[in-house]
Biotite code that builds the C-alpha atoms (Angstrom):
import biotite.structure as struc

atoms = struc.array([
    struc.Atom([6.530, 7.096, -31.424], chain_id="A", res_id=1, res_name="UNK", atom_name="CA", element="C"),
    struc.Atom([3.430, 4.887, -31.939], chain_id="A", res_id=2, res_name="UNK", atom_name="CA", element="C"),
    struc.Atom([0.114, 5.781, -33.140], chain_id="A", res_id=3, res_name="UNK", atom_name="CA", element="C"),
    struc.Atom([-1.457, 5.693, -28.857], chain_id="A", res_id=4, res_name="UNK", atom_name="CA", element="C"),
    struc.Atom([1.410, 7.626, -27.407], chain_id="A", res_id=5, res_name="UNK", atom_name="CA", element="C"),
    struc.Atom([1.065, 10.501, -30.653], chain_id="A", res_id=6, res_name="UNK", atom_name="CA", element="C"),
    struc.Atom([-2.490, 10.524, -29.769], chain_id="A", res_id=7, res_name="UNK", atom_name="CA", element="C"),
    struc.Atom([-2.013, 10.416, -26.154], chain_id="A", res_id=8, res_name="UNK", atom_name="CA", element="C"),
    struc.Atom([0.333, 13.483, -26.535], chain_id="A", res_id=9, res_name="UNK", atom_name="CA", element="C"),
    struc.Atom([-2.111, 15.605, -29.199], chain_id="A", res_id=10, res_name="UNK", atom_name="CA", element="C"),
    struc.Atom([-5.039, 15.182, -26.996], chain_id="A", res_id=11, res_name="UNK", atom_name="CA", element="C"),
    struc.Atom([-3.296, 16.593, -23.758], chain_id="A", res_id=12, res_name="UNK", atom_name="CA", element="C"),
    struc.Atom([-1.729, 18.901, -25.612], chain_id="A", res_id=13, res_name="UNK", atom_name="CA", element="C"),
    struc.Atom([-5.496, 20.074, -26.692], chain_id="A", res_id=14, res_name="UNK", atom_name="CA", element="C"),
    struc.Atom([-6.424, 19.725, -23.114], chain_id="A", res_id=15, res_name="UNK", atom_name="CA", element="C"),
    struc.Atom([-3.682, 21.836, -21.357], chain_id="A", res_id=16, res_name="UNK", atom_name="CA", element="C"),
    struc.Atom([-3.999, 24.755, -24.761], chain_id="A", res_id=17, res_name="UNK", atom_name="CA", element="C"),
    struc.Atom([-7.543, 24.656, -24.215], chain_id="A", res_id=18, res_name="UNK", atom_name="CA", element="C"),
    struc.Atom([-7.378, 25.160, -20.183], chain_id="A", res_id=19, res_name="UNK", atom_name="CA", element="C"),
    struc.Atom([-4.792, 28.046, -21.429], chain_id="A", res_id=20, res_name="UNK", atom_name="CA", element="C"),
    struc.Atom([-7.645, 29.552, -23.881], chain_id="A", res_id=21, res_name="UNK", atom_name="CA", element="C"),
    struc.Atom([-10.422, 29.252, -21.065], chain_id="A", res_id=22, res_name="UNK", atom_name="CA", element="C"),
    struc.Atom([-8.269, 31.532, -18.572], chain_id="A", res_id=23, res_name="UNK", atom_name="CA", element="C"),
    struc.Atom([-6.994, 33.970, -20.919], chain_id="A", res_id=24, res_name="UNK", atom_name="CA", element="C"),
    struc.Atom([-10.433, 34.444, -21.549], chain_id="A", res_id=25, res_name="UNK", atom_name="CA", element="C"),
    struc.Atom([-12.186, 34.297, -18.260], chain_id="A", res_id=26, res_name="UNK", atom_name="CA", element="C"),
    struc.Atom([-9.250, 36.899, -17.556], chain_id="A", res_id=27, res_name="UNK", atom_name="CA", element="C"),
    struc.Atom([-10.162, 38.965, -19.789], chain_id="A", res_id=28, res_name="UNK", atom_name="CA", element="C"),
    struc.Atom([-14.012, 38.986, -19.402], chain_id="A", res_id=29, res_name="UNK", atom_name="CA", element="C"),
    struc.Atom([-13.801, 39.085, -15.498], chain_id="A", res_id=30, res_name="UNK", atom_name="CA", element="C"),
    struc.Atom([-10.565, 41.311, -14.828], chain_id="A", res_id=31, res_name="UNK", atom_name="CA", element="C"),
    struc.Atom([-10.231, 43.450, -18.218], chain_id="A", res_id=32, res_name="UNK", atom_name="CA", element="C"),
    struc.Atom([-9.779, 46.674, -15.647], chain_id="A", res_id=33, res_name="UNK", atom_name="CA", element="C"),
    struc.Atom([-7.004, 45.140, -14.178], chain_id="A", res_id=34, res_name="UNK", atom_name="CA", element="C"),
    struc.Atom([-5.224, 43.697, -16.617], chain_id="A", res_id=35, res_name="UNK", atom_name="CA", element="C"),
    struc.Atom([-5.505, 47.039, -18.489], chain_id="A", res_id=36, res_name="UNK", atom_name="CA", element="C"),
    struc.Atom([-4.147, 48.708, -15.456], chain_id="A", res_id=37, res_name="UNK", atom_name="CA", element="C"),
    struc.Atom([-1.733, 46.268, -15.180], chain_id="A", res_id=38, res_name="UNK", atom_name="CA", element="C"),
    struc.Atom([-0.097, 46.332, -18.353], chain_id="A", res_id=39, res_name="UNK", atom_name="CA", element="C"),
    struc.Atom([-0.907, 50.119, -19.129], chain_id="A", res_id=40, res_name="UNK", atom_name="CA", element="C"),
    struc.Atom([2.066, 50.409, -16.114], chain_id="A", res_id=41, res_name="UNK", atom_name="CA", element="C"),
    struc.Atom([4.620, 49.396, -18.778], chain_id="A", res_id=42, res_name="UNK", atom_name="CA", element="C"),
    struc.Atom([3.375, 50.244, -21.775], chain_id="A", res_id=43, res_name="UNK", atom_name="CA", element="C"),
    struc.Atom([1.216, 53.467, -23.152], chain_id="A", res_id=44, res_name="UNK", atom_name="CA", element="C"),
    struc.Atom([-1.748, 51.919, -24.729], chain_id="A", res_id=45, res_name="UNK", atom_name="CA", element="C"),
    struc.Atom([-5.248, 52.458, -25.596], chain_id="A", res_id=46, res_name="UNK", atom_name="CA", element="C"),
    struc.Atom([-7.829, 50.963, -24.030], chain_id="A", res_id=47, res_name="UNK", atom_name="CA", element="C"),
    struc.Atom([-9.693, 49.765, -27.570], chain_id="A", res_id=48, res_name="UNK", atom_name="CA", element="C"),
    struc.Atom([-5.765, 49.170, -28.935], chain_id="A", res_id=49, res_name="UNK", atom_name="CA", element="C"),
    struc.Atom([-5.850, 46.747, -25.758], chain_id="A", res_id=50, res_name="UNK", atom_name="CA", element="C"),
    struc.Atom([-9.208, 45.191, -26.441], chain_id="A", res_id=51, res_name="UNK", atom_name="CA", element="C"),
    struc.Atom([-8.121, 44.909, -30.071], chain_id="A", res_id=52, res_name="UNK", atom_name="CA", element="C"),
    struc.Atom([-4.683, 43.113, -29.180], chain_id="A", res_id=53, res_name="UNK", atom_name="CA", element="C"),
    struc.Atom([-6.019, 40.417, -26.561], chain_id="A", res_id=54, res_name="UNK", atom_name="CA", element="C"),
    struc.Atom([-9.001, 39.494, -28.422], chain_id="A", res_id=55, res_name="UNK", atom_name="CA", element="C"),
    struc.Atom([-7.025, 39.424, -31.645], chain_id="A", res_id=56, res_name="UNK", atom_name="CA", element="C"),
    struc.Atom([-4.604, 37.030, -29.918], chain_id="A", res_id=57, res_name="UNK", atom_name="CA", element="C"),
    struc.Atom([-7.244, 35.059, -28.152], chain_id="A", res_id=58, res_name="UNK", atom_name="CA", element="C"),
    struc.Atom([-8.633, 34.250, -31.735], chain_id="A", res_id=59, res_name="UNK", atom_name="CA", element="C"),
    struc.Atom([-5.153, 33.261, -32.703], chain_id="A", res_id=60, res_name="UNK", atom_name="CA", element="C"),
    struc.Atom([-4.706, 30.975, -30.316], chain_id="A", res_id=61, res_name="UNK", atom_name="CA", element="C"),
    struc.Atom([-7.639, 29.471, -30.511], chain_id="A", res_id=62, res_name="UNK", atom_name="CA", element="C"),
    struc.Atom([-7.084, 28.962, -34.541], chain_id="A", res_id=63, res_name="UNK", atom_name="CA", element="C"),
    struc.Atom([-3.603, 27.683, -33.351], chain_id="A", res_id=64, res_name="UNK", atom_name="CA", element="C"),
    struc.Atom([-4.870, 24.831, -31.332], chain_id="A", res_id=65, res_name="UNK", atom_name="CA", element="C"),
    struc.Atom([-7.531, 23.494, -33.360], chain_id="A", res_id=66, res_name="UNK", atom_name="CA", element="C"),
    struc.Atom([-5.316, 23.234, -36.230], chain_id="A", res_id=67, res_name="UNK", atom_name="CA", element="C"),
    struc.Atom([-2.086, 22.461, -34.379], chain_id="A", res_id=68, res_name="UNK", atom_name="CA", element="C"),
    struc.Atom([-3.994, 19.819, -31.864], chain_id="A", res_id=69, res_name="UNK", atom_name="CA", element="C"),
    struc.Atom([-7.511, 19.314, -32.318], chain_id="A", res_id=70, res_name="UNK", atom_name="CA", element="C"),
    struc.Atom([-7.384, 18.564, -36.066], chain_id="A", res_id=71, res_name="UNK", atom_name="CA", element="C"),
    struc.Atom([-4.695, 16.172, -35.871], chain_id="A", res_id=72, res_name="UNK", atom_name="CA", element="C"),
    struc.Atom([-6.132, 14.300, -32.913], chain_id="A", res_id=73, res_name="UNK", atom_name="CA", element="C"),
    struc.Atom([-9.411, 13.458, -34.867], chain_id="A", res_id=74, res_name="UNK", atom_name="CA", element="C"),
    struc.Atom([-7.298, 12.614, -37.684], chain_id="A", res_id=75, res_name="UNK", atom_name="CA", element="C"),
    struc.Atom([-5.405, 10.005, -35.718], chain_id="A", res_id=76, res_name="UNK", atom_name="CA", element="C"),
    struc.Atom([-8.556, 8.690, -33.856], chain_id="A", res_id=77, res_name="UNK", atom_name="CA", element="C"),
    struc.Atom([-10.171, 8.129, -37.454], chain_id="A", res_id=78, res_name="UNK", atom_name="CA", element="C"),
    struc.Atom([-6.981, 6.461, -38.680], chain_id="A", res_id=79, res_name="UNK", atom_name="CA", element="C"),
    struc.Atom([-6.725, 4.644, -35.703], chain_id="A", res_id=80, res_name="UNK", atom_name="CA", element="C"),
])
């Protein structure tokens, strides 16, 4: 793979993550109630256990990318 297509690749991965991220979290702003509701159906769980668990993983995630995408994307532009 050359340097463009690696870079190509990072930066949409970044993109697509990041569109990911931005719904998850809408989601979870806008329709917290229902999600709740939906996944209380399957499992018993608290609603601050619930909070806790999304927002802990929405944190995650967003760690994830910028270390997994973003980071490595600047790296490549500035050796590039």
């Amino acid at each position: 793979m050359t340097l463009e297509i690696t870079r190509a690749m990072l930066g949409w991965c970044a993109i697509m993550n990041l569109g990911i991220l931005l719904f998850w979290s809408l989601f979870m702003i806008c329709a917290s109630d229902w999600v709740y509701g939906f996944h209380s159906r399957f499992v018993k769980i608290e609603r601050g256990s619930f909070n806790a668990i999304h927002y802990g993983g929405i944190a995650t995630f967003k760690v994830a990318i910028l270390m997994l995408n973003v980071v490595p994307y600047l790296a490549l532009r500035i050796v590039g």
